[in-house]
C-alpha positions in Angstrom: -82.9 35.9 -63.4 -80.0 37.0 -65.4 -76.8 35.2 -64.3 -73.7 38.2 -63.7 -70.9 35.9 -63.6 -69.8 35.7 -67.3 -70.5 40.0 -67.3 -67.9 39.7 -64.4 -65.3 37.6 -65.6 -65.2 39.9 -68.8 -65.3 42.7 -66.4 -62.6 41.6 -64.6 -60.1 40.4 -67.9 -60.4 43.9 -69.2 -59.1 45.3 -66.4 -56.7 42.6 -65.7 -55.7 44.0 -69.5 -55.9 47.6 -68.7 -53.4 47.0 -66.0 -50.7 44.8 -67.9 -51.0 47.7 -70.7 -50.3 50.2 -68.0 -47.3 48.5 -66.7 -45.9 47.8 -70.4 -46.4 52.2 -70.9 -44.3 53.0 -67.8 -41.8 50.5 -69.7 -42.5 51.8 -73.0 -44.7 54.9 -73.4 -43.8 54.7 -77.2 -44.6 51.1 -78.4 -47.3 51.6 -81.2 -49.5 48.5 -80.1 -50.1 50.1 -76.6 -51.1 53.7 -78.0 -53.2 51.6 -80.0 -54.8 49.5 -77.6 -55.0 52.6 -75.3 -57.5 54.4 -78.4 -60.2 51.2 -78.2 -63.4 52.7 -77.5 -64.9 51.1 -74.1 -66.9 47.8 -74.1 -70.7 48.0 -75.1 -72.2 45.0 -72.5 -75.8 46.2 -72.9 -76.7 43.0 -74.7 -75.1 41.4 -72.5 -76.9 42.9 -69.1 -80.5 43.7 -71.4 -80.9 46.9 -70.5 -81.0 49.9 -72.7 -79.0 52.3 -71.0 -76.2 53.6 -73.6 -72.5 54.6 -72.2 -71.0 57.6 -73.8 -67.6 56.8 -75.8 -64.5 58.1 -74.7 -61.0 57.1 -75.4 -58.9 56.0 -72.8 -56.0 58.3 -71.7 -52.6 57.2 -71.4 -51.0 56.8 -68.3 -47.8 59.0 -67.5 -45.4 58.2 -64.9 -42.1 60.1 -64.3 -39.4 57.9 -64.8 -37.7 58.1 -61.4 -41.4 57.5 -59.7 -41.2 53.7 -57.9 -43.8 51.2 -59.2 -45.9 50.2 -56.2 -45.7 46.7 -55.2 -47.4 44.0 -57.2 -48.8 42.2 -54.4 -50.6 45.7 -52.9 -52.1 46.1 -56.1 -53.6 42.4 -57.0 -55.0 43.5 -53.3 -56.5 45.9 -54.0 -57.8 45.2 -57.6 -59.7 42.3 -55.3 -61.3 44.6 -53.4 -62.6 46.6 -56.3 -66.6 45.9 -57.4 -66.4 44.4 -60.7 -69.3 45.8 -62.3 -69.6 49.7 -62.8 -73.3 49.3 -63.4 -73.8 47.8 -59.9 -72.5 47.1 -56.4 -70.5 44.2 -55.8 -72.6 41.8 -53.9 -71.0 38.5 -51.7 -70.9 36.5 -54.8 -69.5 38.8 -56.9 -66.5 39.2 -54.3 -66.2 35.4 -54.4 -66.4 35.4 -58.6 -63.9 38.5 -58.3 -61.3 36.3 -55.8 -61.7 32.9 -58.2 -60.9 35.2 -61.2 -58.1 36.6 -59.5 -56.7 33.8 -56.9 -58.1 30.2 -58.6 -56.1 28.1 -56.0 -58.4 30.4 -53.4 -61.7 28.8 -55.1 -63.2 25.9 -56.8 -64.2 25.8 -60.1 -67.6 27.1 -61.1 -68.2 24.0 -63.1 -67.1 20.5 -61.5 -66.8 22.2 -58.2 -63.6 20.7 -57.8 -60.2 22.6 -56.4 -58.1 23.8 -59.3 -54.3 23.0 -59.8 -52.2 24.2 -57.1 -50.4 27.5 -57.6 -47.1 28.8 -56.2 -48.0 30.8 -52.4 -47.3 34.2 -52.0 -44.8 35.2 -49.1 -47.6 35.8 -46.3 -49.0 32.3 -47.0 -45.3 31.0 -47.1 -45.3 32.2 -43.5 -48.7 30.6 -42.4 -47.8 27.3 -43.5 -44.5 27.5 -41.6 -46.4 28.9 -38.5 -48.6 25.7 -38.7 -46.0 23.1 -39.7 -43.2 24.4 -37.0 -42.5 22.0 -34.6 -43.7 21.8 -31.3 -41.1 22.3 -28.4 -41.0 22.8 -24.6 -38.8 24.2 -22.1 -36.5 22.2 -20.0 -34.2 24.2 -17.3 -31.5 21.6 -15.3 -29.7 22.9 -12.1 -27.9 20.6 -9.5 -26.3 21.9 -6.3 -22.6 21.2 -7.3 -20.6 22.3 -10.1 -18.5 20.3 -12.7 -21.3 17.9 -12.8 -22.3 16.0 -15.4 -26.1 15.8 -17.0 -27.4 13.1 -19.9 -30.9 12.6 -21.0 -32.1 9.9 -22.5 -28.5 8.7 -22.7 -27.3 11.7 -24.4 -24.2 13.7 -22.8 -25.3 17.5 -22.5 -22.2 18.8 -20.6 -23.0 20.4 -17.0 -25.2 22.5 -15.2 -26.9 25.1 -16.0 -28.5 23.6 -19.1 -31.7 25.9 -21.0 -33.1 23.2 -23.9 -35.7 23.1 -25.9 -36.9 19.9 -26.5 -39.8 18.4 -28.5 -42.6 16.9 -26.5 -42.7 13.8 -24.2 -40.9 11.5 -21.9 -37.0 11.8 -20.8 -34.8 10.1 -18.2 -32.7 12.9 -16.5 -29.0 11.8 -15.0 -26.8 13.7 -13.0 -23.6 12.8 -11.7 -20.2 14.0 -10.0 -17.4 12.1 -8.8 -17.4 11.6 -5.3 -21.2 11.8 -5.5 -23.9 9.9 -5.5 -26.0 9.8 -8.8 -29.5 11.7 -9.5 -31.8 10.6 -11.9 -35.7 11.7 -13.1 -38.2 11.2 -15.8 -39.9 14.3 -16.6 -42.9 14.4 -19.1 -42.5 17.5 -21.6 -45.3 18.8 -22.8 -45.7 21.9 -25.6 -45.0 24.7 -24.5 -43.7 23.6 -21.0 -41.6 25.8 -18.9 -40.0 22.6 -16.8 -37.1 23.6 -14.4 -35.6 20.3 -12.4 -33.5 20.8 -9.4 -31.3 18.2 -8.9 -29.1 17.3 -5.2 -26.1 14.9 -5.5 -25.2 13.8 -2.2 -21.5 13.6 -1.2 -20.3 10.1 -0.5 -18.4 8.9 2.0 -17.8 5.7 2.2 -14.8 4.5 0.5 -13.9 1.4 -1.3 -10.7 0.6 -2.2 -11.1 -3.0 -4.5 -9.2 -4.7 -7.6 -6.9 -1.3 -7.7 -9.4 1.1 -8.5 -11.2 3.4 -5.8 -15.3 3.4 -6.5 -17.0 5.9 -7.0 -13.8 8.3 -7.1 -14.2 8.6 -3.0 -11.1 8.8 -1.3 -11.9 10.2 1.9 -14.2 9.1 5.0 -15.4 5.9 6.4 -14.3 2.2 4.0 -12.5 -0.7 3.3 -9.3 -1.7 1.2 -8.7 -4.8 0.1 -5.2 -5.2 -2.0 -4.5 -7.6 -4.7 -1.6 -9.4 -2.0 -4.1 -10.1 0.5 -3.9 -6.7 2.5 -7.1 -5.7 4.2 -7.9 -2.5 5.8 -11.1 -1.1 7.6 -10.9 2.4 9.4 -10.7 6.1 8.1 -9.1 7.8 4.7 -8.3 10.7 4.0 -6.8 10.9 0.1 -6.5 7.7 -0.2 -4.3 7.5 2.9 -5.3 5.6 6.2 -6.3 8.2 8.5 -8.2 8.3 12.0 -9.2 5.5 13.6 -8.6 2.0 11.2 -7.6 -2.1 11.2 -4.9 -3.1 9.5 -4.4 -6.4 8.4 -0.7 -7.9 6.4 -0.6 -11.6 4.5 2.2 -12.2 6.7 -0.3 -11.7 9.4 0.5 -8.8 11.2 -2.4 -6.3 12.1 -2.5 -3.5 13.5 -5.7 -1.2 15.1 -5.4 2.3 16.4 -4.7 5.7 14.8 -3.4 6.6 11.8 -2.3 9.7 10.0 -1.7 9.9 6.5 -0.9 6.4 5.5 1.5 6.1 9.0 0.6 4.6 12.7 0.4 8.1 14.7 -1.3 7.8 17.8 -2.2 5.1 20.3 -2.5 1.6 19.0 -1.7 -2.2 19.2 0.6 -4.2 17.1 1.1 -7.5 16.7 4.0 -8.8 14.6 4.0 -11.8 12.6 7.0 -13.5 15.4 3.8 -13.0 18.2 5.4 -9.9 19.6 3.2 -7.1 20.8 3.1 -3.6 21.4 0.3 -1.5 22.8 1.0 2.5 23.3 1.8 4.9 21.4 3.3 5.4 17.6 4.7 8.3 15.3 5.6 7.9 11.7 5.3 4.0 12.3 7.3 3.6 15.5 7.3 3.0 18.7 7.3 6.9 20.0 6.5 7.6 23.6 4.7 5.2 26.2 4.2 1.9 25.4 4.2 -1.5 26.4 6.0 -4.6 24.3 5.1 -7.8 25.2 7.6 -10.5 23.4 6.7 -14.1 22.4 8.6 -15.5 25.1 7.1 -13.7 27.8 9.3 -10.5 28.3 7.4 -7.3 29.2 9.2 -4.0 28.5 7.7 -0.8 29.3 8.7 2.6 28.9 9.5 5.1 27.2 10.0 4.3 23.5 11.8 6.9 20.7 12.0 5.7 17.4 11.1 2.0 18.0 13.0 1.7 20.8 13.2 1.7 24.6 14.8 5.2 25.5 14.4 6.9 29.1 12.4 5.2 32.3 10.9 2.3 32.1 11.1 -1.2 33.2 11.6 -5.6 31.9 10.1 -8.2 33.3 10.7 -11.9 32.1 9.0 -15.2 33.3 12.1 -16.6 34.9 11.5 -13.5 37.4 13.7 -11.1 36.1 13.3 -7.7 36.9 14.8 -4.5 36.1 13.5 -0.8 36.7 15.5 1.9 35.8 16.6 3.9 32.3 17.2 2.3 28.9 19.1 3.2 26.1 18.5 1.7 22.7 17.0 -0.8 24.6 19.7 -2.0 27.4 19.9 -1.1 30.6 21.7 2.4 30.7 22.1 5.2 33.4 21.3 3.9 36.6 18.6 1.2 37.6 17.8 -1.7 39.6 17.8 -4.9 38.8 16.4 -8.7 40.8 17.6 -12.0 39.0 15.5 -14.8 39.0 18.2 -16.6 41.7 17.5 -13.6 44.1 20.8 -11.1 43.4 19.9 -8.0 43.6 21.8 -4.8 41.8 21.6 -1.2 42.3 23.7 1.4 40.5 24.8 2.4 37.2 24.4 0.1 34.0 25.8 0.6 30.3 24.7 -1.5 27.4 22.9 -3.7 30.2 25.5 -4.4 32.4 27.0 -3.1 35.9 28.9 0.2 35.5 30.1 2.8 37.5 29.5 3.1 41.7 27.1 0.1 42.2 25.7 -2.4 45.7 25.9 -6.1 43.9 24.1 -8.7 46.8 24.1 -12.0 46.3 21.6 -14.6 47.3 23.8 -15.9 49.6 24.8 -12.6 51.3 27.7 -11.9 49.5 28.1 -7.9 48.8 30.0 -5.8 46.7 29.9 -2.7 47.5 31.8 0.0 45.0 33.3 0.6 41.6 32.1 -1.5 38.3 33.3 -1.9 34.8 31.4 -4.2 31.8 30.1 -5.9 34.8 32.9 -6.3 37.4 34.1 -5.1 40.4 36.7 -2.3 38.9 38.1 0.3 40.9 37.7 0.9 44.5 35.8 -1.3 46.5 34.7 -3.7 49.4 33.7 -7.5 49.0 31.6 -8.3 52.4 31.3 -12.3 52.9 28.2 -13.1 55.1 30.4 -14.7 57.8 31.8 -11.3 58.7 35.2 -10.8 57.2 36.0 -8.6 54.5 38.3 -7.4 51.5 38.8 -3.7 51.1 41.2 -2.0 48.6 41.1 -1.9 44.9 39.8 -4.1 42.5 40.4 -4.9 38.7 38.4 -6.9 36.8 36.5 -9.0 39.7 39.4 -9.4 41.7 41.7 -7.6 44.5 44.5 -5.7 43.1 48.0 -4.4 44.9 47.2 -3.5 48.6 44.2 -4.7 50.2 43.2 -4.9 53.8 41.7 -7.7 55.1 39.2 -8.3 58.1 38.7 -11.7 59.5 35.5 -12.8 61.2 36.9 -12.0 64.3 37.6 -8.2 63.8 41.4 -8.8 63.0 43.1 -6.5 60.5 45.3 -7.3 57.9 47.5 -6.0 54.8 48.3 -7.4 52.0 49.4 -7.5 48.8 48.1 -9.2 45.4 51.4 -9.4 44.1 52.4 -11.5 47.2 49.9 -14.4 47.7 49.3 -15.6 51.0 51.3 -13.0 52.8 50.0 -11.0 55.6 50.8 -8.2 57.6 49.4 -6.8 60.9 48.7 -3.5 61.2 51.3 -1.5 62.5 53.8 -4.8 62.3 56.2 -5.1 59.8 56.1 -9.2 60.0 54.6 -11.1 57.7 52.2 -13.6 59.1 50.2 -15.9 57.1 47.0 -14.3 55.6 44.0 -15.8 57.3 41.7 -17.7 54.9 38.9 -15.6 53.5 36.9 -15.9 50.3 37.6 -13.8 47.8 41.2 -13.2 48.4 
């Protein structure tokens, strides 16, 4: 059997030939060596195939193009000269396609006689965009959403800004982090695989408990349940609210006073206990850090005062009590005794009436333990004004007073029922009522 291939390698040279001259006579229609090449008779191959059949000779026309005609692309036409049978004498058979596409492609084939691949040639623009179809890298899909916004998200230790995050991201394992101030942190490890669509939904929960420590408040929280702890040995335990004791809370001072109750806003405000570094202590109620309304002060000696308190002090009803046995109920003012109120000493006198800046003033019933009474006018704490001094035997001093003691006329009752006048400014001398001689004064006390 005759073997074709070298018949279709010529075969497929000449027409390689015919084509470069037909490109050259669209550039040139005029060169002499074309015309020329374009008047070779065609190629006798009947030695070449054996067999006797004898093609007529013809010359081979030129080829006219207008000039403003368009060239067809290159690659279209190396296309289709491929597809062309080489031979005219016969069809094109599988392995003259193949002897056709190593003539024309040779990095498409190996060679016909060490069977080896030839040198590489540059690839055409479609194989350019196979190889980058096969060599693009793999990537997935990787959607991040969290339930709060101004969050921050890093994976694999890389900062990628906040949610909503679309990535694409090549295959495999990453660590997922989300946080938020005031939150507490989310993490997972997802495994990316090509061509995964991963979305991860990620809930920070809101924390609440707040830890004040070394200056700095963890975590950012400032608001809900905690402790603070100052560099000067302060130490509170209760509610916040920015960063301000709020609600219910312990208070503790390095000078060792503590206080537990209510707070608002950084202030006592509310109903709470007290206790001072001196060992005083007040129970009741506050506002802005005072005393304000009912309370009860118990002092390190043992006084009680309780009342009504404005401003950190006693103001309006209330009452003192001391261990000696003192008592006193009636109104304060800043504190004292003031208005009217009634008041037991520890020796048994009693007092009833008015009071400024804790002592007797104004209409007032002073008893003494021994039965004395003073019944009448007071000022700073003595008799002052109109009044009577009773004695317990009986006898009596009526008239005006100043400063604890009778002053001008006064009349004057003995034991006995006998009346008297006299004068201060005449000690001593006595009158009888409706007598105009002096007699001496009986003795009484007080005169």
């Amino acid at each position: 059997m005759v073997d074709l291939r070298p018949l279709l390698l010529i075969n497929a040279l000449a027409f390689m030939l015919l084509l470069t001259a037909g490109f050259a006579h669209i550039k040139n229609p005029d060169a002499p060596e074309l015309a020329a090449f374009a008047a070779l008779p065609a190629l006798d191959l009947s030695p070449l195939t054996g067999e006797a059949e004898t093609q007529p000779t013809q010359s081979t026309p030129s080829i006219e193009v207008e000039e403003d005609e368009v060239f067809a692309d290159v690659q279209d036409t190396a296309t289709e000269v491929s597809a062309t049978p080489a031979s005219p004498f016969a069809p094109a058979t599988d392995a003259t396609a193949e002897t056709m596409t190593a003539a024309l492609d040779p990095a498409l084939s190996t060679s016909p006689v060490t069977g080896t691949a030839p040198s590489q040639v540059p690839a055409t623009d479609l194989q350019k965009a196979d190889l980058q179809q096969v060599t693009a890298p793999p990537v997935g899909t990787l959607t991040v959403r969290s339930n709060v916004h101004d969050d921050r998200v890093r994976i694999n230790g890389q900062d990628y800004g906040s949610t909503r995050l679309n990535l694409e991201l090549a295959p495999g394992k990453y660590v997922i982090e989300v946080t938020k101030p005031g939150y507490k942190g989310w993490s997972q490890t997802v495994d990316l695989a090509r061509d995964d669509q991963l979305i991860v939904h990620a809930t920070l929960e809101e924390l609440t408990q707040v830890e004040f420590r070394n200056g700095t408040w963890r975590h950012g929280v400032v608001t809900g349940q905690g402790t603070y702890r100052a560099a000067d040995g302060t130490f509170y335990e209760g509610g916040f609210l920015d960063k301000q004791f709020h609600g219910n809370g312990k208070l503790q001072r390095p000078d060792g006073a503590r206080y537990e109750g209510e707070w608002v806003n950084g202030k006592k405000e509310g109903y709470g206990t007290l206790k001072l570094p001196d060992g005083d202590t007040y129970t009741g109620y506050f506002q802005r850090d005072l005393f304000n309304g009912e309370g009860t002060l118990t002092k390190s000696n043992g006084d009680i005062y309780t009342g009504h308190w404005v401003d950190g002090k006693l103001n309006g009803e209330g009452s003192l009590t001391t261990p000696q046995g003192l008592m006193y109920v009636g109104t304060f003012v800043d504190n004292e005794f003031g208005g009217t109120g009634e008041i037991t000493y520890p020796d048994g006198t009693h007092y009833t009436g008015g009071f400024s800046k804790s002592l007797f003033h104004g209409n007032g019933v002073l008893t003494y333990r021994d039965g004395k009474k003073y019944i009448g006018q007071f000022i700073e704490g003595q008799y002052h004004g109109k009044g009577e001094l009773l004695n317990p035997n009986g006898s009596k001093i009526s008239g005006t007073f100043k400063f604890g003691k009778p002053y001008g006329q006064a009349t004057l009752t003995t034991p006995a029922g006998e009346v008297f006048t006299a004068r201060s400014s005449e000690p001593g001398v006595c009158y009888r009522l409706k007598s105009y001689r002096a007699t001496q004064c009986p003795p009484m006390e007080g005169w």
